[in-house]
C-alpha angles and dihedrals in degrees: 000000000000096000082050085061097046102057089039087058105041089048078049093050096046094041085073125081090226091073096050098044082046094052097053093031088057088043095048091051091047085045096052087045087050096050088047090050088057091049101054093049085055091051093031103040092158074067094080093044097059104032107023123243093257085048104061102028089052087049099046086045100050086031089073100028077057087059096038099041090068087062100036097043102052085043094062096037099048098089093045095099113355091070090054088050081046108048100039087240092117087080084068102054086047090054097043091069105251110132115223106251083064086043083054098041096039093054083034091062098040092061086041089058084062107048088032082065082051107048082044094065088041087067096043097065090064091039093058089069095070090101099063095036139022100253131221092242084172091058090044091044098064091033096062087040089054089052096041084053099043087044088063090051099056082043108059084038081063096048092051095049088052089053088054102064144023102228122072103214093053092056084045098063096025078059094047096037079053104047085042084060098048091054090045089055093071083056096053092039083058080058126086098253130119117275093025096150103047080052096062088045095057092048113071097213091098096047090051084051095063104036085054090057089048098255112130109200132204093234096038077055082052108031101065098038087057095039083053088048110052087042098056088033088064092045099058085043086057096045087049089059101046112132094354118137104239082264096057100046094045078061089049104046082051086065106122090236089046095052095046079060097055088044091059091061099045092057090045095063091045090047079047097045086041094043089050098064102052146043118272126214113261136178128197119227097177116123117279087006097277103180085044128082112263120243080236093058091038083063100047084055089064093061098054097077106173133052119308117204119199120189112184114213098210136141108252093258094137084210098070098038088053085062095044091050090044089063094038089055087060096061092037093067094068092033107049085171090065107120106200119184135174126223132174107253085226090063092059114041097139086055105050091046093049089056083042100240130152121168131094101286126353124201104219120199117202121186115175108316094341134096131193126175136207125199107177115073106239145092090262096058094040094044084048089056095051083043095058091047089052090047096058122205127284104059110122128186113196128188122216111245142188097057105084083277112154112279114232098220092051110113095181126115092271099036111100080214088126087049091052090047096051083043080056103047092052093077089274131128114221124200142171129244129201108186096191100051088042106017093200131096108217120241096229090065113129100179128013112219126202108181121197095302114210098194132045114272119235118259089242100049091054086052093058085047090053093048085056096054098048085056091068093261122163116244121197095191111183099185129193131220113266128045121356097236100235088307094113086108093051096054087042095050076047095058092237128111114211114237123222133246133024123292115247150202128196103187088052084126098062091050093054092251121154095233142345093275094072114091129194122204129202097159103096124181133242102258133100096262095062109022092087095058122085106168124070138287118226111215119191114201099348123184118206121250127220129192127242116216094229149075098054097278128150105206126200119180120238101186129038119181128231116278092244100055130085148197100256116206105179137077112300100221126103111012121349110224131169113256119177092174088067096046102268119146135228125232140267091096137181114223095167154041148194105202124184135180139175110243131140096012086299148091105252113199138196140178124203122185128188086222146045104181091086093077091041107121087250089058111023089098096044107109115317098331093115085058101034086062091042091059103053096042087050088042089055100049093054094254089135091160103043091066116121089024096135141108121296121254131240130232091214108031100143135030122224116179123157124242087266089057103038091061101029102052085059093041097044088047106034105041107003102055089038087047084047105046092045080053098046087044089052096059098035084062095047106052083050085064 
């Protein structure tokens, strides 16, 4: 009988002109979302970086069908049951033997097949970008889920408000004035009032909060499904009632199926009342764990031994500290010893100017004398800031200058200014040295840094390079093809020997590289600087590395290049072909290496790469670059166990459609699919007719 109904109800919905113009009305606004979303993340691409392609096009989508859905929704569902009041023929559907719990579920799915349509092409916009990005399909996933579940409630909110009344305008807007409330209650459960948090529970904008950011929770997975039950629970009691003198429907409500209905509500609203004052269970299904701790900032926990105490400077908007809290939890699993306190920023001027912080609100993490403060809200500024109290002070990286060597305040394509700045914020400080203005190398120096020199460095000054060296000093050397610059002592004094020619590609084309000289590597070795990555390394104008059998050095290669490439050594114009009789070289190659040594009652350590494009500021977040150079910055000064401490990933960090797709996605979404469902409307309509 309920699946009688159903298609009774659904051939009734769609035989009116109102479905169909809100069918294409409801596809053109997503596709126009959908179209804006697109076009932030052209303008915005950091955009993609922080917050991930299928993040923020599903939540610009669902963030309008949310909107949009409390005036859709009660507009649909307004004739279920208020026609049948109207019109007397309830009194048929009581007399044909359907009981009313199969009257209400049959009308209630049928509304649930047409936004069901909706909320599927919803999906498939971001799913149609699977083919310029790897999408988060978890994250999507939940999210979908979040909006399929908030769309029964409303729903089944809908269908209520129609068995209430006999006129459909007036469930209409009692549906819409409801759902609105429910939405207005999170805002006052932000506020200081009793009962705040049961506020925020009843209202699902902080379930939908979650589920967009990929974490599915225990009460979001309750919250809806109850809410669905006591509304069409009153409904069917309602129905059962219909007509009925206050006797007889005391007679009717005493039914035993009438009563199991009445049961169920009731135990919606104690699971509800239970459910609100705990936490519920959640996992998180999003890409690389994002709501979750990462293994990297787990570590860096362990090196913090004694009490951290965290004081968050931040204005009393429950909204914000929920979210604050919500990051801090995540560290305190794995610290119990973690103290975290609020205070209003007003009432500590004198200490945040004296941490130097101005923004809004400002998380401050103090571990024995020490303070470091965070000012984003996410897992990479506040495990910066640990990683800056583990590191300790003192530790100083400076870059050779005054040969053409990258400047470190350069943010141009080719500056390594982002590089210094990651190296910053790391707890290290970075300078510049120019041997031939101050011919000294600072004690203090923890790595040495020569950085892609462009002009020959002066005999003393690579004899102050060398000294260095013999004194047990850590040298980061990111050489480039072609002479060495008068730094053959230098690679001598290193135990390497620097290759010739340029290390080459041929099937750059099929991996999406600009030119052949742009080498990807996949073939890691086994150190701890590279043992934790797993992607590629892009390499721009490499030259290949030997090792010379002297000086006491163990080396162990970082880098190998692909079998296929070459050390090409002659001229790189017309076609590029691999010619041995000529000296070029065939791949494997090495392009980089760890080297140690015992000197001076220590390990010394060094790092020589035959590039130093990958840390440019074009090419530092392609692949695992960023890291790569973290970790042997960090592997040179001695920080073992602060390697891999870096930002996650995402999948979908960047978005690359062709000019087809570009157009055509907007087009086909936002004008075709609303053009095709009026027409087929139209004729649907028609042939009824």
């Amino acid at each position: 009988m309920t699946l009688t109904i159903l298609r009774y109800e659904l051939c009734r919905l769609l035989a009116t002109p109102l479905a169909w113009v809100m069918l294409a009305t409801t596809q053109l606004v997503l596709g126009i979302a959908f179209t804006l979303g697109l076009g932030e993340l052209q303008e915005q691409p950091a955009l993609a970086h922080h917050i991930g392609v299928t993040a923020h096009i599903a939540s610009t989508i669902y963030g309008f069908a949310v909107v949009w859905f409390l005036l859709a929704v009660p507009l649909l569902g307004m004739r279920l049951l208020a026609d049948e009041f109207r019109s007397g023929t309830v009194r048929l559907l009581r007399n044909s033997g359907a009981r009313p719990w199969q009257v209400v579920l049959g009308k209630y799915l049928a509304l649930l097949v047409l936004f069901g349509v909706m909320i599927a092409l919803a999906a498939a916009m971001t799913a149609s970008l699977a083919s310029g990005t790897r999408l988060e399909w978890g994250l999507l996933g939940v999210a979908t889920l979040g909006m399929f579940l908030l769309t029964c409630a409303y729903g089944a909110v809908a269908l209520a408000c129609s068995s209430a009344t006999r006129q459909p305008a007036a469930a209409a807007v009692t549906a819409f004035g409801i759902l609105l409330l429910l939405w207005l209650l999170y805002w006052v459960g932000t506020r200081h009032v009793p009962l705040a948090a049961v506020y925020r529970f009843l209202s699902p904008a902080g379930h939908l909060q979650d589920a967009f950011r990929g974490l599915l929770d225990l009460r979001m997975l309750l919250y809806f499904p109850l809410v669905v039950v006591a509304a069409l629970t009153l409904a069917a009691l309602r129905l059962a009632v219909a007509g009925a003198t206050p006797r007889s429907a005391v007679r009717r409500l005493a039914r035993p199926g009438t009563l199991a209905c009445g049961l169920a509500a009731l135990a919606a609203v104690a699971v509800l009342a239970a459910v609100a004052v705990r936490d519920g269970q959640s996992w998180d299904l999003s890409a690389n764990g994002r709501n979750s701790l990462a293994p990297a900032s787990v570590r860096l926990l362990h090196q913090l031994p004694r009490e951290l105490h965290v004081v968050a400077y931040a204005p009393p908007n429950d909204d914000l500290r929920d979210r604050i809290r919500h990051l801090l939890d995540r560290y305190r699993r794995y610290k119990p010893d973690m103290t975290v306190a609020f205070v209003n920023p007003q009432a500590a001027p004198e200490v945040l100017r004296r941490l130097g912080a101005t923004g809004r609100w400002t998380i401050a993490f103090t571990y024995g004398s020490r303070t470091e403060i965070c000012s984003h809200l996410s897992e990479t500024c506040a495990s910066e800031a640990l990683q800056r109290l583990a590191r300790g002070p003192g530790q100083w990286v400076a870059f050779l200058s005054g040969h053409g060597e990258r400047p470190l305040d350069d943010s141009s394509e080719d500056g390594i200014g982002h590089f210094a700045d990651r190296l910053r914020k790391s707890g290290m400080h970075v300078r510049s040295l120019n041997l031939a203005a101050d011919p000294t190398i600072p004690d203090n120096t923890t790595v040495l840094v020569i950085a892609s020199p462009q002009v020959d460095y002066l005999s003393g000054e690579v004899t102050l390079i060398r000294g260095y060296i013999r004194r047990g000093g850590d040298v980061l050397w990111l050489t480039e093809p072609g002479p060495a610059l008068g730094l053959g002592p230098v690679a001598r004094a290193l135990g390497v020997r620097l290759g010739k020619g340029v290390v080459v590609y041929p099937e750059y084309r099929l991996l999406g590289m600009p030119s052949a000289t742009v080498v990807p590597v996949t073939n890691f070795g086994n150190s701890p600087i590279t043992n934790k990555l797993s992607g590629i390394a892009v390499l721009a104008g490499a030259r290949p590395i030997d090792v010379r059998k002297q000086g006491g050095w163990h080396a162990t290669p970082l880098l190998r290049s692909l079998a296929r490439s070459w050390a090409e050594t002659g001229p790189m114009n017309g076609t590029i072909r691999y010619n041995p009789d000529q000296g070029d070289v065939a791949g494997p190659l090495t392009l980089g290496l760890a080297l140690t040594r015992q000197t001076h009652g220590r390990q010394q350590r060094a790092v020589v790469f035959g590039d130093g494009d990958f840390l440019s500021n074009r090419y530092l977040e392609r692949g695992d670059n960023l890291q790569l150079g973290l970790n042997a910055v960090n592997w040179l000064a001695g920080a073992d166990r602060q390697l891999d401490i870096a930002p996650r990933r995402l999948p979908d960090h960047d978005l690359t459609l062709g000019p087809r797709l570009a157009i055509g996605l907007p087009l086909l979404f936002a004008v075709l699919i609303p053009l095709g469902m009026l027409v087929g409307g139209f004729l649907w309509l028609r042939r009824r007719r």
